[in-house]
N, C-alpha and C positions, 0 to 999 in steps of 0.2 A: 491146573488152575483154570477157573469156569470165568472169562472176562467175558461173555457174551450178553451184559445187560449193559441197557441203554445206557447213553450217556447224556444222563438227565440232571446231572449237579449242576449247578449256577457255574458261570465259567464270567461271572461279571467285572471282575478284575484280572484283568489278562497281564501279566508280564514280560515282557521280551527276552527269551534265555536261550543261551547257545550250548551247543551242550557237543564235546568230540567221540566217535563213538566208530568204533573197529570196523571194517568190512561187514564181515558177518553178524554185527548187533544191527548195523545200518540196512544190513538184508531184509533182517528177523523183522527188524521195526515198521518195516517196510511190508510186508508180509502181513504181517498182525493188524496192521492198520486194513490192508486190504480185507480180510476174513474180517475184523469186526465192522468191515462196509461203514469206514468210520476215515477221518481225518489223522495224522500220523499227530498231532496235540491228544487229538482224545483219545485215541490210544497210549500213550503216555501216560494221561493223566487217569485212565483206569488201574494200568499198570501199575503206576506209583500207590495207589490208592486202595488194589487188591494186597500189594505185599505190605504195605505198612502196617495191618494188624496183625499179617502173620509172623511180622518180628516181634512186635508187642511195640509201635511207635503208635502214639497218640499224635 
């Protein structure tokens, strides 16, 4: 999975969401955020956004 482009979408309505997440997802997440030299939101929010068309969610 290629999440190395910017994270240029509008982020103008933010919502506060909590979210519980395993050792190792909280690793990962933690990780990914670091390598994309990004905020552990906007990694999330790539993340969310790279798999959703590969399920076919609109």
């Amino acid at each position: 999975m290629q999440l190395k482009t910017r994270y240029a979408f509008s982020m103008e309505t933010k919502l506060l969401t909590s979210v519980r997440l395993s050792a190792e997802a909280k690793r990962l997440f933690a990780l990914l955020a670091k390598t994309l030299s990004s905020s552990q939101a906007a990694a999330l929010e790539l993340a969310i956004r790279a798999m959703a068309p590969r399920e076919g969610v609109q």
